[in-house]
N, C-alpha and C positions, 0 to 999 in steps of 0.2 A: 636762449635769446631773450632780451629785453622786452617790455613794452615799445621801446621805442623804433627796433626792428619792422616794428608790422606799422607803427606810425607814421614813420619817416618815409617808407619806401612805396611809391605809388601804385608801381606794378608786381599784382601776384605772378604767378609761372602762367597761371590762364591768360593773363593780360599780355606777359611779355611772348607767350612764343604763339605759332598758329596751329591751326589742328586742319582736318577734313573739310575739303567746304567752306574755310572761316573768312572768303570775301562773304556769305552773306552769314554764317551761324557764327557767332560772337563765341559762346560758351555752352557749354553741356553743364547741365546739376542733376545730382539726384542726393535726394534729401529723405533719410527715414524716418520718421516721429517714434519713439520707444517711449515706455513709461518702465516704472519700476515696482514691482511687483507689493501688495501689502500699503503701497502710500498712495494718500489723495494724489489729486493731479492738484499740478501746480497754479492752479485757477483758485483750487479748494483747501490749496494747506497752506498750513501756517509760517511762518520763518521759520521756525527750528526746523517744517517737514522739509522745507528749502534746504537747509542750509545740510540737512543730512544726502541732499539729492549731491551738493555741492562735494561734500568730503567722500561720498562714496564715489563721484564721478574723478576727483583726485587721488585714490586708491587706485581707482581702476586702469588710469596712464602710466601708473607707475608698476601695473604686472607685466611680465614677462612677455605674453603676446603682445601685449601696445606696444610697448618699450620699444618691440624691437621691428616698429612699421613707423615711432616715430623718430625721434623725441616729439614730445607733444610740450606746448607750456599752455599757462591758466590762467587769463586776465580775467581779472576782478568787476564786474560794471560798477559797485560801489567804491572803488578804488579810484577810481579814474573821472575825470571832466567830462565835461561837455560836450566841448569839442573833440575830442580823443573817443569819445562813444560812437559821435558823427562821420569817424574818419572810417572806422569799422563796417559802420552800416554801407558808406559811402565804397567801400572796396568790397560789399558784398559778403564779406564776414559773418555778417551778424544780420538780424530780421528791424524793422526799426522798432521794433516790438519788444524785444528784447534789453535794450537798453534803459526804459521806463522802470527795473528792478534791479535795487540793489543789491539784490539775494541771489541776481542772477552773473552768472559767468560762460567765460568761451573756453574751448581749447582748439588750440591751433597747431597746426604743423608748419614748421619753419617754410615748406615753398608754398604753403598755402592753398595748396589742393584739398586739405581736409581740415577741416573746423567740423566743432562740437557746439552747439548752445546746449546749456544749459540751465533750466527752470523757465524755458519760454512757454508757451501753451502747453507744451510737455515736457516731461521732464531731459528728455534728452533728445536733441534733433540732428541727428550725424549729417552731414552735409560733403559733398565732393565734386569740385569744379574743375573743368577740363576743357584745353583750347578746341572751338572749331566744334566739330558734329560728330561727338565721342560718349555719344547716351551708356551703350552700351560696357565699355569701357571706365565709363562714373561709377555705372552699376557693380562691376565688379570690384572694384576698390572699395567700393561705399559699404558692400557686404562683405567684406573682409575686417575694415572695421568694426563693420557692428559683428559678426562672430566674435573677436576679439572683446567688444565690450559683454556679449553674450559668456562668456566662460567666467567673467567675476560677476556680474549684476546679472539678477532675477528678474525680467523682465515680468511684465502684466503681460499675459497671455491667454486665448481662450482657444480652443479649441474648434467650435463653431466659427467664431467671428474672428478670431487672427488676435494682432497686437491691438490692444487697446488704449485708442488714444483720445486725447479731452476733445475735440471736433469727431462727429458721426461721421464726416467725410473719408477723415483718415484713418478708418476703421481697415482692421483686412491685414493686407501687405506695410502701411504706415508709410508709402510709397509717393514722393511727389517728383515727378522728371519733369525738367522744363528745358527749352530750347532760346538761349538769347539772339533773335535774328534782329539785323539788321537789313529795311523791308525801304527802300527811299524811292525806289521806282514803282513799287504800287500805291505809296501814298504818291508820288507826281502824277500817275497816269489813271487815279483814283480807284482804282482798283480796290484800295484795304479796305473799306466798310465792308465791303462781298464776300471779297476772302476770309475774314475774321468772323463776317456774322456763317458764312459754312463750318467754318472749325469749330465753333460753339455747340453743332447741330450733332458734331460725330464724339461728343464727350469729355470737349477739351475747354481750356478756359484762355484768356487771353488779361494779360496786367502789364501794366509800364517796366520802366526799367528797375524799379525796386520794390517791385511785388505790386502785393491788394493797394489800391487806392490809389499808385501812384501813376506820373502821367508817363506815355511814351515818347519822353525825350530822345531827340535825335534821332527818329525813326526806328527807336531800340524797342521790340515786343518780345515779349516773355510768353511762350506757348507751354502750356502745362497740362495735366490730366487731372481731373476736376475729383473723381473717387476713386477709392483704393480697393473699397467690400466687393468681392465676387470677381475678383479680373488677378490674375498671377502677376508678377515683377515682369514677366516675358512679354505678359499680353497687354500691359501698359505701357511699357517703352516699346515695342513692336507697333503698337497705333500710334503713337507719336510720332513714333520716325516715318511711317506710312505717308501721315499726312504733312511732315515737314521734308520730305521727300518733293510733295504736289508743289508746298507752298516757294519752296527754294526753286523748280522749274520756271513757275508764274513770274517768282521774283526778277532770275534772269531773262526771260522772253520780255518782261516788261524794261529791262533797260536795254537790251538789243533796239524795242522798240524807239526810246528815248534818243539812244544815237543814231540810229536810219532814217527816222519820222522826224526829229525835231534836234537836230543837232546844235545850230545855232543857237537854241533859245538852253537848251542841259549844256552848252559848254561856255556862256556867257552866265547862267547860274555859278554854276561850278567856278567861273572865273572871278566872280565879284565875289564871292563866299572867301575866296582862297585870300583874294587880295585886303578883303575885311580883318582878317584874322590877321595877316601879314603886319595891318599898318594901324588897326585901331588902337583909340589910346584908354578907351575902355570896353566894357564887354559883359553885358548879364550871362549867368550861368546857359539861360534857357537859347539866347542868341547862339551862343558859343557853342553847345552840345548840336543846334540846325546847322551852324556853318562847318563844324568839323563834321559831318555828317552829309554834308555835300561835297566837301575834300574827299572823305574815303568814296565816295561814287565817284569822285573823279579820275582817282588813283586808279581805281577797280576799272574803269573803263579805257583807261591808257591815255584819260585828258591831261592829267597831272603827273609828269615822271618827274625822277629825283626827291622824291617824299614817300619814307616808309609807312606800307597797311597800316601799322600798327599804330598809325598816330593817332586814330579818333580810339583804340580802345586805354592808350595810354592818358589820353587828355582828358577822358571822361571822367579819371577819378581824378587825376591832378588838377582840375578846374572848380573842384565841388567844395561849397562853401567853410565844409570842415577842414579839409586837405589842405587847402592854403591859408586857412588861421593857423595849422599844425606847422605848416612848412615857414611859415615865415614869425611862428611864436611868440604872436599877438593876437589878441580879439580885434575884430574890423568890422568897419560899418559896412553895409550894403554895398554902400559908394565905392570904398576902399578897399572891399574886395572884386570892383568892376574892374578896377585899376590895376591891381594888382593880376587877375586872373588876365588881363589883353595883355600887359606886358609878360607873364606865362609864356602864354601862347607866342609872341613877336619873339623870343629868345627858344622855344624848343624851334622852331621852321628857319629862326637863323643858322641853329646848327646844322639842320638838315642840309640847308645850301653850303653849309661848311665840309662836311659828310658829302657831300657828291660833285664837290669840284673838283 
């Protein structure tokens, strides 16, 4: 496949189908950090130690175990734009982190369940994303490829301490699972600050929709496990799921709550959100990720039929400012992408009504 394969098309397989659970868990990750045994980490070496992380990690797709879990292909961050970097980070591909090195690269697999970074804070960060509340199920794919990468590359390895990687956090197993929920009835009924500041307490961390830093657009939180030294792969997805088990109960009783308690006021939400998207003739990113995020609680609650679930996880990346300078292959102002991203949206929910008449 092309570069242009993973550019053009907005929905991964995680985006387009659903999984376990997936009105409120968006997505399952689990993400291994590896290093390679004998080289700096990639904080500390130089471009050639780069660019050898780079040619041994394209040997290593093309042995006989990879081969035959992918085909895998290998974009370039130096190779490629701006925007085209953005569109990556944007579908979850890549870390934003990543794309700031020209030394650095991905590899991908055609449905997009498994991406490789390449030379990010470690040398190599296996990655595997999966519809709905499928922790378990990442994990097992995610170790299959890394045994595979395991049988040509030498990893850095101790015996005491586990994989060793450039953050002391991801010391151990080099293990990060995270859960993307979709959480609208505890921020309505105010519930999130309680709930998030308990999840912190039992070892777990909490970040927007595109990791550290960012904000949680659309009511999208990212529940993750904060270290990896001293807890096995079992015992860190096992506490996860534990307390994303609690959190997905709260989440449902609090929109039960919503429709029994205050129906009028969540279905006159839900209703002017719907009809915003419908008919506006622009639309900032951050408006558009709340209003489609009051759509899927609408759907989810049976105020909105005739509109597929899948809409706020599909519009989430088609909305995003890289996605539609790709899609429509031009650079756009702010403005021009308000414009552009409402008439988006006014054309996907036309089909919809076209689709269910």
């Amino acid at each position: 496949m092309g570069n242009g394969s993973y550019l053009n098309r907005a929905s991964s397989k995680w985006l387009r189908e659903d999984g376990p659970e997936s009105d409120i868990v968006i997505s399952s990750r689990i993400r291994l950090a590896r290093n390679i045994a004998d080289l700096p980490f990639t904080t500390m070496g130089s471009e050639s130690v780069q660019e050898q992380v780079v040619n041994a990690v394209q040997q290593a797709i093309q042995s006989p175990a990879l081969a035959q879990m992918g085909p895998f292909d290998m974009l370039y961050m130096g190779a490629m734009n701006d925007v085209s970097k953005q569109v990556l980070v944007e579908k979850h591909l890549v870390s934003p982190g990543l794309v700031d090195t020209d030394s650095a690269a991905v590899v991908i697999r055609p449905d997009e369940e498994v991406s490789v970074m390449v030379n990010e804070e470690d040398h190599l960060r296996i990655q595997v994303m999966l519809p709905g509340n499928q922790l378990d199920q990442a994990y097992e794919l995610a170790n299959e490829v890394d045994d595979a990468f395991e049988n040509v590359i030498d990893y850095a390895f101790d015996e005491e301490k586990g994989y060793l990687t450039a953050c002391p956090t991801n010391l151990g197993t080099g293990l990060r699972a995270s859960l993307m929920m979709h959480l609208p009835a505890l921020v309505l009924t105010g519930q999130i600050n309680r709930i998030l500041s308990a999840v912190t307490q039992v070892g777990l961390t909490v970040r927007g929709i595109y990791g550290e830093g960012s904000d949680a657009l659309g009511n999208l939180f990212q529940i993750s496990n904060q270290v990896t030294l001293g807890h096995s792969e079992q015992e860190i997805i096992g506490n996860l799921q534990g307390v994303a088990t609690q959190i997905i109960e709260h989440e449902r009783a609090a929109r039960q709550h919503l429709l029994h308690e205050n129906k009028g006021n969540i279905e006159d939400r839900i209703s002017r959100s719907f009809g915003i998207l419908a008919y506006a003739r622009q639309m900032g990113s951050k408006e558009a990720m709340q209003r489609l995020s009051d759509v899927r609680l609408g759907i989810d609650l049976g105020i909105i039929k005739g509109v597929s679930a899948g809409i706020l996880k599909e519009l989430m990346v088609a909305t995003q400012p890289g996605f539609l300078q790709q899609q429509y292959g031009i650079e756009m102002s702010p403005a021009m992408r308000d414009v552009k991203r409402a008439s988006l949206i006014r054309e996907r929910l036309r089909m919809e009504g076209m689709n269910h008449d």
